[in-house]
C-alpha positions as a printed NumPy array, in Angstrom:
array([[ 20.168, -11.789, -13.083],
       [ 20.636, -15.207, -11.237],
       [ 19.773, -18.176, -13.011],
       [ 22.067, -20.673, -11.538],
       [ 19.22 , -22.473,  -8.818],
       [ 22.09 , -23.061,  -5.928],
       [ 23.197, -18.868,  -6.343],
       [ 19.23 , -18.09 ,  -6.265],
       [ 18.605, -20.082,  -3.242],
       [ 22.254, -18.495,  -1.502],
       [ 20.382, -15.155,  -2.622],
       [ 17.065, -15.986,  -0.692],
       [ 18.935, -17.053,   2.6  ],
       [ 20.801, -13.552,   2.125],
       [ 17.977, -11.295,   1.5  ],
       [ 15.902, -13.548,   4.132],
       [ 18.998, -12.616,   6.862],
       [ 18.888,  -9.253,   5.607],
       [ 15.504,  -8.863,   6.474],
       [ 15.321, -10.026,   9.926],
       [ 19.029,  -8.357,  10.822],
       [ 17.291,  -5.071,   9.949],
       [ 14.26 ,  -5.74 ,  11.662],
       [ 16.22 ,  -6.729,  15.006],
       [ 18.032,  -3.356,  14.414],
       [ 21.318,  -3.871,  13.029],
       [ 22.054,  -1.583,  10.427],
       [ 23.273,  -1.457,   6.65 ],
       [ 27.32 ,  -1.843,   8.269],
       [ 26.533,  -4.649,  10.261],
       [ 24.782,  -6.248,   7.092],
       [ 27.692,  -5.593,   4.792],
       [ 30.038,  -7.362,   7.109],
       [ 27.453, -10.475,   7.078],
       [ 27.557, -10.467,   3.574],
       [ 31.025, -10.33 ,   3.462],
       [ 31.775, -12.931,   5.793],
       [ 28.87 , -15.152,   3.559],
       [ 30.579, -14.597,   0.867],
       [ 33.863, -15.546,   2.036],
       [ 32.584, -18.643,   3.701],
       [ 31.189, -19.625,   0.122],
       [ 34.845, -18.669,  -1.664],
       [ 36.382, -20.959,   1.042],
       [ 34.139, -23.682,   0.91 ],
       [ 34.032, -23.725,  -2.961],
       [ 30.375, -24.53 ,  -2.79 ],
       [ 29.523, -22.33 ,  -5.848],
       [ 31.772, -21.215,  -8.914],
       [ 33.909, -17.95 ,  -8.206],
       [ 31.825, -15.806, -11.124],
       [ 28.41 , -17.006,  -9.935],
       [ 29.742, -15.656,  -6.161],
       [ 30.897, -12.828,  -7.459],
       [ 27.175, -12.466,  -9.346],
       [ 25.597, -13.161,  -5.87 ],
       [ 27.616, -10.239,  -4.433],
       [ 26.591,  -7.916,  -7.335],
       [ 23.15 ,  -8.588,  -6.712],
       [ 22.529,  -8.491,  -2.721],
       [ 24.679,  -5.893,  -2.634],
       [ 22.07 ,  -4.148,  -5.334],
       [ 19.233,  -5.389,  -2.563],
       [ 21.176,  -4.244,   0.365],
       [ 21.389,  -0.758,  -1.277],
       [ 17.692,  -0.451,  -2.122],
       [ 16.084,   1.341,   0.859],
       [ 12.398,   0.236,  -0.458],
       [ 13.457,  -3.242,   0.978],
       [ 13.935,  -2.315,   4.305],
       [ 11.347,   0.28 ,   4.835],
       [  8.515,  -0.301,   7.643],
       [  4.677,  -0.17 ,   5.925],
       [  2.726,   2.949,   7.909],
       [ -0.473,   1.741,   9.246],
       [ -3.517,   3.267,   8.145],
       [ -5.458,   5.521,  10.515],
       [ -8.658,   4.157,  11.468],
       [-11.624,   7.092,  10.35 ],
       [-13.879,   7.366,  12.385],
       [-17.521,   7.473,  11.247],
       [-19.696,   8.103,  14.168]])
C-alpha cells in the first residue's frame, strides 16, 4: 500500500493514463512500455526515493493486471412496457 502522498499522486496520473490509453485502444503492451518509460523517467529524475518507485511499480503493475479495471459497463436494455 502507498502512503507516501508524492508516490499516491504518481499512482493516480498512472492509473488515470492507463485508463484513457485503453480507452483510445492501445493495449496492455503498449501500457507496460508507458509504465516503463514512467518509471524510468522518475529513476532518472530522482523525483521520488528508489524503494517508493519500486512500490509504485509493484502496485500499477497489480492495476495494470486487473482486467476489472479496464472492462467496458454493458448498458441495460430498455423493457419495453407497452
Amino acid at each position: 500500500m502507498l502512503q507516501d502522498t508524492q508516490t499516491i499522486r504518481y499512482y493516480q496520473r498512472l492509473t488515470d493514463a492507463f485508463v484513457e490509453l485503453w480507452n483510445r485502444g492501445y493495449r496492455m503492451d503498449d501500457m507496460r512500455m508507458y509504465l516503463d518509460g514512467y518509471l524510468a523517467a522518475l529513476r532518472h529524475g530522482n523525483a521520488i526515493e528508489p524503494f517508493l518507485i519500486h512500490r509504485l511499480e509493484e502496485e500499477a503493475s497489480r492495476y495494470l493486471y486487473d482486467a476489472s479495471n479496464f472492462a467496458v459497463p454493458q448498458p441495460q436494455p430498455l423493457r419495453d412496457y407497452y
